[in-house]
C-alpha positions in Angstrom: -37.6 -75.2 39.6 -34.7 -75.5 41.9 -33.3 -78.6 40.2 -33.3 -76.5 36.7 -31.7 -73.4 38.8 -29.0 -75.8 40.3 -28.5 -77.2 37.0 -27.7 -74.5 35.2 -25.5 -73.3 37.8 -23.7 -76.2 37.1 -23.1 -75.9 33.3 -22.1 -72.8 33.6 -19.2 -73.6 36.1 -18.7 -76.8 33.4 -18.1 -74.1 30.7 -16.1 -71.6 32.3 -14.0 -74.4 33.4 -13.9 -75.6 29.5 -13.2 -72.2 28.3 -10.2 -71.3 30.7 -8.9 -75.1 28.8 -10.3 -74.1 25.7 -7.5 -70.9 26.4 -5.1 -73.0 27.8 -4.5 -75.2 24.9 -4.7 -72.7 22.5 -1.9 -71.0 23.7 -0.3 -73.9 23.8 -0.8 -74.6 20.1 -0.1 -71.0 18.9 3.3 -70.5 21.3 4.6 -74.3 20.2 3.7 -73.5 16.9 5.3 -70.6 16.9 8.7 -71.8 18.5 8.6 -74.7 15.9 8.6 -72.6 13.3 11.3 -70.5 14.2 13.0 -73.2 14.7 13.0 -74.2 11.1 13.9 -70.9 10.4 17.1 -70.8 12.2 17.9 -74.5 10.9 17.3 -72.9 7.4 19.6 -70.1 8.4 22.3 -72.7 9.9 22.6 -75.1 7.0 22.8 -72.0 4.0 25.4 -70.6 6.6 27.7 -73.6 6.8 27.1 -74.5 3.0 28.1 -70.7 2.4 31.5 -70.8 4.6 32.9 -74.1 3.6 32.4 -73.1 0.0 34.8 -70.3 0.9 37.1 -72.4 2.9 37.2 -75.2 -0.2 38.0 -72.2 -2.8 40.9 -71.1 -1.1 41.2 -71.0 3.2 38.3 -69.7 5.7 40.2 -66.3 5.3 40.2 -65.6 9.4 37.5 -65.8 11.6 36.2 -62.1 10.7 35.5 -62.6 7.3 34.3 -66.5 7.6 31.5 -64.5 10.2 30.5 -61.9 7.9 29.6 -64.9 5.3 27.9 -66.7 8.3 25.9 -63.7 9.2 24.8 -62.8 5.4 23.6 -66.0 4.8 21.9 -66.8 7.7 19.8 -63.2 7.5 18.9 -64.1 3.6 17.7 -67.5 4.5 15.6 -66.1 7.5 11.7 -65.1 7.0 12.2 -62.2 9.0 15.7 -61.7 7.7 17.3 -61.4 11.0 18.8 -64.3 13.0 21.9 -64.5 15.3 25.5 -66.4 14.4 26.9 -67.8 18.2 29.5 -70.0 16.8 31.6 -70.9 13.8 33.7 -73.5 14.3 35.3 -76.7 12.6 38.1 -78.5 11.3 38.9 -76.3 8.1 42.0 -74.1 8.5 41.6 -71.0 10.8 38.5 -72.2 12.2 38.7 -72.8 16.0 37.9 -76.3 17.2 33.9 -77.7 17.7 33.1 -79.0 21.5 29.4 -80.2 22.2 26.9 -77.6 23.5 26.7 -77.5 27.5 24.7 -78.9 28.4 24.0 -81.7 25.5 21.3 -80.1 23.9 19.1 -81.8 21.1 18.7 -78.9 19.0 23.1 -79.0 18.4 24.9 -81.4 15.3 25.3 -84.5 16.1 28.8 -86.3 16.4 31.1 -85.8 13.5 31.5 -89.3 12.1 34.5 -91.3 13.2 34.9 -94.0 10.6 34.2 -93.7 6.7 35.7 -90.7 4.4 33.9 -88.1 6.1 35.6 -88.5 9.7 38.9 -86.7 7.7 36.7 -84.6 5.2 36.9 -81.0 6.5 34.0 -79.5 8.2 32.6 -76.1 9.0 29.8 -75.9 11.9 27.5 -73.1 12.6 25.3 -72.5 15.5 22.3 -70.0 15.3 19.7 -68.7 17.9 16.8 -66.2 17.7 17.3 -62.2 16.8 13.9 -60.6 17.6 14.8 -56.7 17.8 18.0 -57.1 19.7 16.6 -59.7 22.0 17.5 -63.6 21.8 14.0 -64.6 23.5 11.2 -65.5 20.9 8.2 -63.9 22.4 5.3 -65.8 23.6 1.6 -65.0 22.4 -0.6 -66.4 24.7 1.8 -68.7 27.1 2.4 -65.1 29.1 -1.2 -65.1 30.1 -1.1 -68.2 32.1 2.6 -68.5 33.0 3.7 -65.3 35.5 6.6 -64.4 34.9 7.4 -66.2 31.5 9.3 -64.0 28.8 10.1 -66.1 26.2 12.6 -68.7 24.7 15.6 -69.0 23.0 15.5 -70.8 19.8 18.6 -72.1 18.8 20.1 -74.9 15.7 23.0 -76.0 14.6 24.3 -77.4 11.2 27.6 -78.9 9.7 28.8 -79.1 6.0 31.7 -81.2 5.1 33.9 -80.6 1.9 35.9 -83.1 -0.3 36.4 -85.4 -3.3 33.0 -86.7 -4.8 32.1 -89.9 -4.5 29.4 -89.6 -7.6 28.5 -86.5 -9.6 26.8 -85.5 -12.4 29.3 -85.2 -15.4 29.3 -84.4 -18.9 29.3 -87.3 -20.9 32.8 -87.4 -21.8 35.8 -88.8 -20.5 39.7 -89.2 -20.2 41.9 -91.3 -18.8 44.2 -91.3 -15.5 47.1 -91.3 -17.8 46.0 -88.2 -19.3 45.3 -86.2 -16.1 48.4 -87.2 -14.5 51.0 -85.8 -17.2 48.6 -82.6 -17.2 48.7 -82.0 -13.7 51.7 -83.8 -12.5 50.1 -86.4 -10.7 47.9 -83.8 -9.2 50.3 -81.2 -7.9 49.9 -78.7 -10.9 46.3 -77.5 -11.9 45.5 -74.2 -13.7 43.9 -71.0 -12.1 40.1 -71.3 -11.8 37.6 -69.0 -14.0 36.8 -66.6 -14.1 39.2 -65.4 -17.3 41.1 -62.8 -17.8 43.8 -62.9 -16.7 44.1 -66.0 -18.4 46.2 -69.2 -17.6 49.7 -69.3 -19.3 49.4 -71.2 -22.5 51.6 -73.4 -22.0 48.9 -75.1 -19.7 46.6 -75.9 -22.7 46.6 -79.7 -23.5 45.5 -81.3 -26.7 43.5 -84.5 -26.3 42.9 -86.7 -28.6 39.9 -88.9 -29.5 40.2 -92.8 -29.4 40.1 -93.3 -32.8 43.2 -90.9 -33.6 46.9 -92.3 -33.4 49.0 -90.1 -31.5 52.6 -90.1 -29.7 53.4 -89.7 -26.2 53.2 -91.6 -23.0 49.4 -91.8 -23.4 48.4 -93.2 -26.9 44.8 -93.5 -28.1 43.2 -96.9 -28.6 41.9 -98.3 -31.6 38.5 -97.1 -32.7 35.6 -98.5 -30.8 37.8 -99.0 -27.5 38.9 -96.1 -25.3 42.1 -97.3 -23.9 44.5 -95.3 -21.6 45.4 -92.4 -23.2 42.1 -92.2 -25.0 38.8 -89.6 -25.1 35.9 -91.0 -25.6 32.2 -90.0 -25.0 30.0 -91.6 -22.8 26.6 -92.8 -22.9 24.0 -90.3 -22.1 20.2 -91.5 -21.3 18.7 -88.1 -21.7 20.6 -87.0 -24.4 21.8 -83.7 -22.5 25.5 -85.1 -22.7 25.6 -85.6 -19.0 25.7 -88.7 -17.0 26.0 -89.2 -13.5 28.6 -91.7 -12.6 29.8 -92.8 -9.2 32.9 -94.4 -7.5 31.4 -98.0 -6.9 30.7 -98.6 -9.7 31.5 -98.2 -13.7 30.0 -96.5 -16.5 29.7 -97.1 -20.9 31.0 -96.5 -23.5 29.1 -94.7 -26.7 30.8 -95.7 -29.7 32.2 -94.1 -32.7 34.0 -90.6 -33.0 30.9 -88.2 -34.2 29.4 -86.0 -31.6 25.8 -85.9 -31.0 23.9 -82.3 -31.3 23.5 -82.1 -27.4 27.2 -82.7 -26.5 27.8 -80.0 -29.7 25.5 -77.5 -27.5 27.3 -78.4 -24.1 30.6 -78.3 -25.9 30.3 -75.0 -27.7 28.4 -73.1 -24.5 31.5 -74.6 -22.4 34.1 -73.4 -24.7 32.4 -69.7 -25.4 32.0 -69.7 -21.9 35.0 -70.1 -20.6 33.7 -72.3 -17.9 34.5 -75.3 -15.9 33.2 -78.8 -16.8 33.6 -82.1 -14.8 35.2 -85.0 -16.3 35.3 -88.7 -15.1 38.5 -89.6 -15.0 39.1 -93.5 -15.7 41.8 -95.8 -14.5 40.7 -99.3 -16.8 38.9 -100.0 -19.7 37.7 -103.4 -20.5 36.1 -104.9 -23.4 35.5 -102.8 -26.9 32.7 -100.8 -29.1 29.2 -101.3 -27.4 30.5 -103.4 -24.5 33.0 -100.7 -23.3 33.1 -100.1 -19.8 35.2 -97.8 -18.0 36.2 -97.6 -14.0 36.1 -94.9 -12.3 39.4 -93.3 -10.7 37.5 -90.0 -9.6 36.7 -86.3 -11.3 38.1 -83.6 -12.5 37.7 -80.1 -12.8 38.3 -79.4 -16.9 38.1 -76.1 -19.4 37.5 -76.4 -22.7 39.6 -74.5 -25.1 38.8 -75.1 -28.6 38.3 -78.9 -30.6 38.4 -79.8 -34.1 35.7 -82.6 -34.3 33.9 -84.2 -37.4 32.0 -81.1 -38.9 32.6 -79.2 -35.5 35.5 -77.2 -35.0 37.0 -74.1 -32.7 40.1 -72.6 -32.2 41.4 -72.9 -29.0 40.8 -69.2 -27.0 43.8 -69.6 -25.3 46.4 -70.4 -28.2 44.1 -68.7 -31.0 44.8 -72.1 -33.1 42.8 -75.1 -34.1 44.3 -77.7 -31.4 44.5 -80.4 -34.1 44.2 -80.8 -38.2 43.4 -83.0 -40.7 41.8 -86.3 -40.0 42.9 -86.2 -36.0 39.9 -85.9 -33.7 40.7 -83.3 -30.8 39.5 -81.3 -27.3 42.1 -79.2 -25.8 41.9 -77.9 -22.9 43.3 -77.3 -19.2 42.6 -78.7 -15.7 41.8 -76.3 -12.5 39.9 -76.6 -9.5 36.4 -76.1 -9.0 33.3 -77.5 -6.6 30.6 -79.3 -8.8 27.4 -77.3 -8.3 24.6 -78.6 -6.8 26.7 -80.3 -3.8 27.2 -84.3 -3.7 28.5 -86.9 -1.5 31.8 -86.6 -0.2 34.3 -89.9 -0.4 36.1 -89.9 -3.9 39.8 -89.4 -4.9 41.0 -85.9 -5.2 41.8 -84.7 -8.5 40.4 -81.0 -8.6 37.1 -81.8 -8.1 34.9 -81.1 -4.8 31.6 -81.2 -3.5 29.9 -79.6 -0.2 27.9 -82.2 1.6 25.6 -80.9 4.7 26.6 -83.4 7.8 24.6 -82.1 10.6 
C-alpha cells in the first residue's frame, strides 16, 4: 500500500511538472504566433507603402517629405488587419527623398542591399520602414509569455520594403505595334510627350499623329512597307494567342507578326473601349524587322505610353476626338493618336529603354 501511495505521489509531481511545460510551450506558440503574424502585417503595410509612394514619385516628383508620408501612412493603415501601423522611415534615391543607411544595428527584419550591378543599381527607389502601432504603443503585447517572463512587456515588430521604378524590361501590350522611326519624329527622340489622362483639358492638337498601316503608301521620313512586311515606318498588329489583342513581349527577345490589314473583333473591342475612353495603351516600339507575311519578326527597342484618337480601318472607323476628323480617307489604313507618359498597371520588371513607359518593381 505504501508503494501505490509513493507512486502516485510521484505521477502527480510528473504531471504538474508536464503541465507547467504543457503552459510553457503554449505560450510560446501563441506569443510567436502572434509576433509572426504581425509581422506579415507590417511587411504587407511596407510593400503597399513603397509601391504607393514611388508611384507618386514616377508621376511627377515625391512632392516633399510631408506629403510622400501622408501616402506612406494611408497605405500602410489600409493594408493593415487592424488598420493601424506606424511609418519610421521614408527614404530613397527618388528626388526629395533623404538618403537610405542600414538599420543599427543590422537587423534581419530591414531591405536588403540595393543592387550594385544590373539596371536596377540606377533605377530609382523608394524605401519604407514600418513597426507596430497598438493603441499608441510600439510594443506588440504578449498573451501568455508575461506569465513566465517577469518583467516582459512586449516587442517591437518592425519590416521594411523597397520599390524601384523605371523602363520595362517586358510588359503586357496590346497587340499592336510601331516603329522607332515613328516614335522618335512624335516625341523628338523622346524629349516631347503629351500630357497624361485624364482629358479635359485636352492636349493641343497639334500633338495628334496619323499612323499609317503597312499596307498603305505614305510620305514622310517614315514610309510604310509593302503589305505583308512591317518595315520602319510601318503599323502592324501583332500576334495575339488568346485573342484579347494583347501580347506580352520582352526586351531579350522578339515578337510576330499577324499578317494582313483587317482587324480582328477583339482588337475592334480594345480599340474602340481605348478610343471612347480616352485612355492610355502600351505599344512595342520596334527598332528591326526581318523577313515578311507569316515569318515577320520584329525587335524590340522598348514601350511606349500611346492614346488613341480616332482610326479609319476596313469596316471600322472613328473620328479622331481630338481633331473631330477621320485621321485618314479612302483606301489608306489609319490609327492616330498621341504619345504621353504613363506606368503600365499591374507593375513589371524594371531594365528597358525609356520611351514613356514605366513600371514599379518591389526590390526589398
Amino acid at each position: 500500500m505504501r508503494r501505490v501511495s509513493n507512486d502516485s505521489g510521484a505521477v502527480a509531481v510528473i504531471v504538474a511538472i508536464l503541465l507547467v511545460a504543457l503552459v510553457g510551450v503554449s505560450a510560446m506558440v501563441v506569443d510567436i504566433g502572434s509576433l509572426y503574424a504581425e509581422r506579415r502585417q507590417l511587411q504587407n503595410a511596407a510593400d503597399a507603402a513603397a509601391l504607393a509612394v514611388a508611384i507618386d514619385c514616377a508621376k511627377t516628383t515625391c512632392a516633399g517629405m510631408s506629403s510622400a508620408m501622408n501616402t506612406a501612412t494611408a497605405q500602410a493603415n489600409a493594408n493593415s488587419n487592424d488598420n493601424a501601423s506606424t511609418v519610421t522611415q521614408i527614404c530613397g534615391t527618388s528626388p526629395g527623398l533623404s538618403p537610405c543607411m542600414p538599420a543599427a544595428p543590422i537587423a534581419s527584419w530591414d531591405c536588403p542591399a540595393a543592387p550594385s550591378s544590373g539596371a536596377l543599381a540606377t533605377a530609382p527607389y523608394v524605401m519604407i520602414r514600418t513597426q507596430t502601432l497598438n493603441g499608441g504603443s510600439s510594443l506588440m503585447p504578449p498573451i501568455f509569455a508575461r506569465v513566465l517572463v517577469r518583467g516582459y512587456t512586449g516587442t517591437t515588430v518592425k519590416a521594411c520594403a523597397r520599390a524601384a521604378y523605371g523602363a520595362p524590361s517586358s510588359a503586357q501590350v496590346v497587340a499592336v505595334t510601331e516603329s522607332l522611326c515613328e516614335w522618335m519624329a512624335a516625341t523628338s527622340n523622346g524629349s516631347n510627350y503629351a500630357p497624361a489622362p485624364p482629358y479635359p483639358p485636352n492636349p493641343a492638337a497639334s500633338y495628334d499623329r496619323v499612323i499609317y498601316l503597312h499596307t498603305t503608301s505614305k510620305s514622310g521620313s517614315c514610309k510604310a512597307g509593302p503589305a505583308g512586311s512591317d518595315l520602319p515606318g510601318g503599323f502592324g498588329f501583332l500576334d495575339d494567342p488568346t485573342n484579347t489583342c494583347s501580347t506580352t513581349v520582352s526586351t531579350s527577345g522578339t515578337y510576330g507578326d499577324n499578317t494582313g490589314a483587317s482587324v480582328s473583333q477583339a482588337c475592334k473591342t480594345a480599340l474602340s473601349a481605348a478610343q471612347a475612353g480616352k485612355y492610355i495603351v502600351y505599344l512595342p516600339i520596334y527598332k528591326s524587322v526581318t523577313g515578311t507575311g507569316t515569318n515577320g519578326v520584329y525587335t524590340l527597342a522598348g514601350f511606349a505610353a500611346f492614346v488613341i484618337t480616332g482610326y479609319h480601318l476596313p469596316g471600322f472607323q472613328a473620328n479622331s476626338w481630338l481633331t473631330g476628323k477621320l485621321p485618314c480617307t479612302g483606301s489608306d489604313k489609319c490609327i492616330s493618336g498621341f504619345y504621353t507618359q504613363g506606368l503600365i498597371p499591374g507593375g513589371g520588371t524594371v531594365g528597358g529603354t525609356s520611351m514613356g513607359a514605366t513600371v514599379i518593381q518591389l526590390t526589398g
